[in-house]
C-alpha positions as CSV (number, residue, x, y, z in Angstrom):
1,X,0.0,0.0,0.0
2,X,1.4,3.6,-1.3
3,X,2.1,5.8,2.0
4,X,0.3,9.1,0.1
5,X,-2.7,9.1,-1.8
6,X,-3.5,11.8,-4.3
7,X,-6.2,14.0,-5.1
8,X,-7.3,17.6,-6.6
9,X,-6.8,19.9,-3.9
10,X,-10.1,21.8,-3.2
11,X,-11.2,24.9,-1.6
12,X,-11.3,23.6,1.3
13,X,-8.1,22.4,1.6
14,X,-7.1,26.2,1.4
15,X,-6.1,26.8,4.8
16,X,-4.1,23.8,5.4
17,X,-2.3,24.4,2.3
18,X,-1.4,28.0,3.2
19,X,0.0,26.4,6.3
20,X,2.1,23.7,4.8
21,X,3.2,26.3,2.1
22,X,4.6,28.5,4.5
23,X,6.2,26.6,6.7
24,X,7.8,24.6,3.7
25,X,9.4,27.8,2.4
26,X,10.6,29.0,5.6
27,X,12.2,25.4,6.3
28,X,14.8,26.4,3.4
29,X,17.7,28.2,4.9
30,X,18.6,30.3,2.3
31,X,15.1,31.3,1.2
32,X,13.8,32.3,4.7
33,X,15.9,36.0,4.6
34,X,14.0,37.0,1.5
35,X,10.9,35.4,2.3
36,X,10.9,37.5,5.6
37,X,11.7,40.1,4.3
38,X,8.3,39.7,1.8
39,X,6.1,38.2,3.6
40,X,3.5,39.0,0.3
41,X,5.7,36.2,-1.2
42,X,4.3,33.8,1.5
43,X,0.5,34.6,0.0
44,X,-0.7,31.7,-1.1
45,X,-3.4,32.3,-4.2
46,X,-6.3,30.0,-4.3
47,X,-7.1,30.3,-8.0
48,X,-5.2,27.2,-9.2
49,X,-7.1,24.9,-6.7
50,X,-10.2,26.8,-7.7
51,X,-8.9,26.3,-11.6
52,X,-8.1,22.5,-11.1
53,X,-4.3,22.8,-11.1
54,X,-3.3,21.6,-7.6
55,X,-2.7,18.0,-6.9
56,X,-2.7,17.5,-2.7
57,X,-0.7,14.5,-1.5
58,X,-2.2,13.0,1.9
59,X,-0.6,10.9,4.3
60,X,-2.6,9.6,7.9
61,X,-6.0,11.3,6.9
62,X,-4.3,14.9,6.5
63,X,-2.8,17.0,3.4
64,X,1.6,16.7,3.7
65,X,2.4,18.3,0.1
66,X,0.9,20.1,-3.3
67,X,1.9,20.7,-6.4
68,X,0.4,23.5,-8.8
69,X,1.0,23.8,-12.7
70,X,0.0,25.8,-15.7
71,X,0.2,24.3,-19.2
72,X,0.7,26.8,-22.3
73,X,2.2,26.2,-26.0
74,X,2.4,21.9,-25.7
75,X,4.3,22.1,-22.1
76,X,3.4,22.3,-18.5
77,X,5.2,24.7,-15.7
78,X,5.2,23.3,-12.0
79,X,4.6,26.3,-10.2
80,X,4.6,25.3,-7.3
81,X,5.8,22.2,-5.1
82,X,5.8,22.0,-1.0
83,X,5.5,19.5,1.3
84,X,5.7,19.4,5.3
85,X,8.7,19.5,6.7
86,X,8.2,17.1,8.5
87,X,7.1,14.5,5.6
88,X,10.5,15.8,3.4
89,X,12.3,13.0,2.1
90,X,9.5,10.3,1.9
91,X,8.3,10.3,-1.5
92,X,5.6,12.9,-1.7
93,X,7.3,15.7,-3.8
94,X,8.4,12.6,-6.2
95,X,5.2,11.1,-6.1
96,X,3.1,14.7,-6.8
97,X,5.9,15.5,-9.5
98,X,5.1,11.6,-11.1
99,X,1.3,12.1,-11.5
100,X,2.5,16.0,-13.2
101,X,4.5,13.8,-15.5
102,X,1.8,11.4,-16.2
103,X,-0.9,14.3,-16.3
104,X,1.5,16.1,-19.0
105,X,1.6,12.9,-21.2
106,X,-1.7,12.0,-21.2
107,X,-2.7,15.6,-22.5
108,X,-0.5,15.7,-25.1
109,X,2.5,17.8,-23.9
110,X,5.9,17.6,-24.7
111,X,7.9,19.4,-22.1
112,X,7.7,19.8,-18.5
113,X,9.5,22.8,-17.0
114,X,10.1,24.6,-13.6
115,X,12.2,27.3,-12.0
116,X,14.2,25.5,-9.3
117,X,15.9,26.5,-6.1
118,X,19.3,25.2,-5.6
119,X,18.7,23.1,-2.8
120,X,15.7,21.1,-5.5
121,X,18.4,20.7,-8.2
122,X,19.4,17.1,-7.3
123,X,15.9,16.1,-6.5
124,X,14.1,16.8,-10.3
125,X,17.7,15.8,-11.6
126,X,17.1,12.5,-10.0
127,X,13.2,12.6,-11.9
128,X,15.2,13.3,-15.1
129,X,15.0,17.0,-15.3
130,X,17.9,18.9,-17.2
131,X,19.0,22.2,-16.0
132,X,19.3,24.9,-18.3
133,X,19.4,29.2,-18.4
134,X,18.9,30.7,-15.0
135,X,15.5,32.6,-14.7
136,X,15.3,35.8,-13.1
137,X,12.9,36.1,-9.9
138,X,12.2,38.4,-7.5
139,X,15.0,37.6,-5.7
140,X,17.5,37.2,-8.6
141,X,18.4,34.2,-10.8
142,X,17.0,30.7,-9.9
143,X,17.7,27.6,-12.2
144,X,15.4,26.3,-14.8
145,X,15.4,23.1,-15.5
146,X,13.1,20.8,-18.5
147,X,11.8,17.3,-18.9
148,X,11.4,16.3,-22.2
149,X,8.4,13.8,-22.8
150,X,8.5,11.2,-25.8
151,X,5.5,11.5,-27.6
């Protein structure tokens, strides 16, 4: 038996997720200055669970991660991808990022792409992800990295 099941996060879900999300983010050393520093970047929007774009990974009854994505021009952009700090390391970010993958083939896409921090490089590189250009954010360059799907 899997130790997370998934489902489409729903509205209700909204509070625990701007919980998890913010707790997540803070758990990373070397985001927490800038996050602090803007705490509007700890907002969590409820339009993609509204939109269907937020997958929830539970664990013991209760949500422990999400992932968010947009799709545009045949790929998909993870957006977003936390999990509980205290569930890191278990298999929920793979597991959320697999059913993205699987998602993305299934419609048709032929790309998956995110904008990483440094301390995710090893984890999508280990899912198969390829960096490439840094990105500029608001709080300077961050890696990009792809996945390119066979048709």
């Amino acid at each position: 038996m899997e130790q997370f099941v998934l489902r489409d996060a729903v509205p209700g879900d909204m509070e625990t997720l701007r919980d998890l999300f913010r707790r997540s983010a803070l758990s990373n050393d070397a985001d927490r200055p800038h996050l602090l520093a803007h705490p509007d970047a700890l907002d969590l929007s409820e339009l993609p669970v509204t939109q269907g774009r937020t997958r929830a990974a539970l664990a013991q009854g209760r949500v422990v991660g999400f992932a968010t994505w947009a799709s545009a021009a045949g790929s998909m952009e993870i957006e977003d991808l936390f999990v509980d700090p205290q569930w890191m390391r278990q298999g929920a970010g793979r597991m959320l990022v697999t059913d993205l993958i699987e998602r993305a083939r299934a419609a048709g896409l032929r790309r998956i792409e995110v904008t990483a921090n440094e301390q995710a490089l090893g984890f999508y590189a280990r899912l198969g992800f390829v960096a490439g250009a840094d990105a500029q954010t608001r709080f300077g360059p961050a890696p990009r990295m792809s996945l390119a799907l066979s048709p």
